[in-house]
C-alpha positions, 0 to 999 in steps of 0.5 A, a space after each residue: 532660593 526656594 524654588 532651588 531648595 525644590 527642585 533637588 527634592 522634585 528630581 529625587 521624588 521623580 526617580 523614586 516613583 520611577 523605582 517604584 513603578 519599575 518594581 511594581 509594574 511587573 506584577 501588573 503586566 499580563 502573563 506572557 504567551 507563546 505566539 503560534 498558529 493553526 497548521 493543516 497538512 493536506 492530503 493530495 489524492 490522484 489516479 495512477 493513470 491518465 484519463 478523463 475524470 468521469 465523476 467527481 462526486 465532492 464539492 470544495 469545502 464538503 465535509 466527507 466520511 471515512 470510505 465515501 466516494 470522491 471521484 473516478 478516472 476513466 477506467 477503460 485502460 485499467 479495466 481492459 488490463 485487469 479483463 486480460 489478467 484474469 483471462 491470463 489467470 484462467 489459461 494458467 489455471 486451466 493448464 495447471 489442472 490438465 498437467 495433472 490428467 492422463 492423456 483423452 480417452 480416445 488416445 488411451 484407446 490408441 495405447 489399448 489397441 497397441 497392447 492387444 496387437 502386441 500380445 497377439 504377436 507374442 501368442 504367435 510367437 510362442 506358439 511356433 516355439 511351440 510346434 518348433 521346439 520337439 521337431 529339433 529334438 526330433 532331428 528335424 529342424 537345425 538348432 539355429 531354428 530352435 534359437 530364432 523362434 525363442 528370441 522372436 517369442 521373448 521379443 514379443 513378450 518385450 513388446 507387450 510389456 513396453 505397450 503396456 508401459 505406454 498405456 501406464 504413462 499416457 494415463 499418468 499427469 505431467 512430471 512434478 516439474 511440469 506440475 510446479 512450473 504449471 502452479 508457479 503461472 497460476 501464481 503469477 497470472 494471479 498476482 496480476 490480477 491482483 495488481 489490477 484490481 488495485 490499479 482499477 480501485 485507485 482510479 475511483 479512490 475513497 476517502 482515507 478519513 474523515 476530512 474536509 474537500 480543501 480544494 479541487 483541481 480538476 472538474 468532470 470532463 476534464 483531462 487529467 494526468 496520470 499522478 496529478 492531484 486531483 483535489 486534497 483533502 484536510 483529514 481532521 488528525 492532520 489539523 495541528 497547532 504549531 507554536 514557538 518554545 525559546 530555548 531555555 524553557 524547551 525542557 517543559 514541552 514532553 510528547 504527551 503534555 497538554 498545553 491550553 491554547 486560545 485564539 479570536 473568536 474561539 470558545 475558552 478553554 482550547 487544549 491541545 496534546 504535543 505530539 512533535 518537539 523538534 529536535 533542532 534550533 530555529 531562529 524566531 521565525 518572521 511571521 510570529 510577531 509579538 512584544 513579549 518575545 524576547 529569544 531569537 533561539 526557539 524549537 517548534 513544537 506541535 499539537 493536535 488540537 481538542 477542535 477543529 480550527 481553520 488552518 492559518 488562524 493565529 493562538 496563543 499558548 499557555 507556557 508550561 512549567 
């Protein structure tokens, strides 16, 4: 009888300890974090054209500057177009300045020699007016003869005006016309150049930042096609921590806000500035593995970190309020 008068006393102490221990285990219970990880987008750097890489000046892993070489595909191909547009470019400029100029002085001696020829003529012609003119008043002559000594004296005078007028125009330039299509080449001829220069500076490219040389694709002596990374660099701007935020708790996480973040192995007290809230819904994806996540329903955020981390290296993330 006594065991039986225990037992109904044993269960209700039971369930009380176990209301307790569910009231008070939650204020035990470590602060729940948000699971992420170190996200690297790497930059693929490559020639525009196809050549064998000649140099190649970085080793995987080898921390780089801002400006440093990388490396360089065989320039000829690029070299030979750039000699040919700047030879182009010459030519244009050449014929711009020479539209602007008369015409050699040996040719103008020419237009000279036309002008004295032609106003000897006008003196002779002149002259016989001269003598023609009192022998028809004197009877001598008919009119008619009067008539043809004056045309042959004015076409004379036209003749050593249009000599002149020939002398004018050989030493004037080209027309405005000819002058603005002979400036439009040298336009033309110079943007090639240009466009050469570019194409032979990107077949010895430099690095954009400061970055790490993640990996490398093609050696020295090896055939390289044109567009085909040749290594990738990890700029450290690129280096971000990526981490899950369910839903209901999306309206904490601005651009602008910091988060403190850790992770194994790391100093304490790591923050990281938000710099991208997606603005679409995911589910909780496979890879993020943790007890305390609950909501299938997250958005992903990004942060650029305060250090430098290695790409794939899990954290945790402080919740914001």
């Amino acid at each position: 009888m006594t065991r039986r008068r225990l037992l109904p006393i044993a269960l209700v102490a039971v369930a009380a300890i176990i209301v307790a221990g569910l009231l008070i285990a939650p204020r035990f219970q470590p602060a729940r974090t948000l699971s992420g990880y170190i996200e690297g987008e790497p930059l693929y750097l490559a020639a525009p054209v196809a050549g064998a890489v000649r140099a190649l000046n970085v080793v995987k892993g080898q921390e780089v500057k801002a400006g440093q070489a990388l490396f360089t595909v065989d320039p000829a191909q690029v070299l030979s177009q750039y000699e040919q547009a700047s030879a182009e470019q010459a030519a244009a400029q050449a014929q711009a300045q020479d539209v602007r100029k008369g015409q050699r002085p040996v040719e103008l001696a020419v237009y000279e020699a036309n002008i004295a020829a032609a106003e000897a003529q006008a003196r002779e012609a002149r002259a016989t007016l001269r003598r023609v003119e009192p022998l028809v008043r004197q009877g001598w002559y008919a009119p008619a003869r009067l008539d043809d000594a004056r045309a042959a004296a004015q076409a004379a005078d036209a003749q050593v005006r249009a000599a002149r007028r020939q002398r004018d125009a050989a030493a004037l330039g080209a027309r405005e016309d000819q002058i603005r299509a002979a400036d439009a080449r040298v336009s033309q001829a110079g943007a090639a150049v240009t466009g050469a220069q570019a194409r032979l500076a990107e077949v010895s490219p430099t690095a954009p930042a400061n970055a790490r040389v993640e990996d490398i694709f093609f050696h020295a002596g090896e055939w390289a096609p044109a567009n085909q990374p040749i290594l990738s660099l990890l700029p450290d701007e690129r280096i971000k921590v990526r981490f899950f935020v369910p839903e209901r708790e999306l309206s904490a996480y601005r651009i602008g806000r910091t988060v403190r973040f850790a992770c194994d192995g790391c100093a304490k007290g790591l923050s990281a500035r938000i710099e991208y809230v997606s603005p679409r819904p995911e589910f909780t994806p496979p890879v993020i593995y943790s007890r305390e996540a609950r909501d299938r329903l997250v958005y992903l955020v990004e942060a650029r970190p305060s250090v430098r981390l290695n790409p794939g290296q899990p954290v945790d993330v402080e919740p914001l309020k």
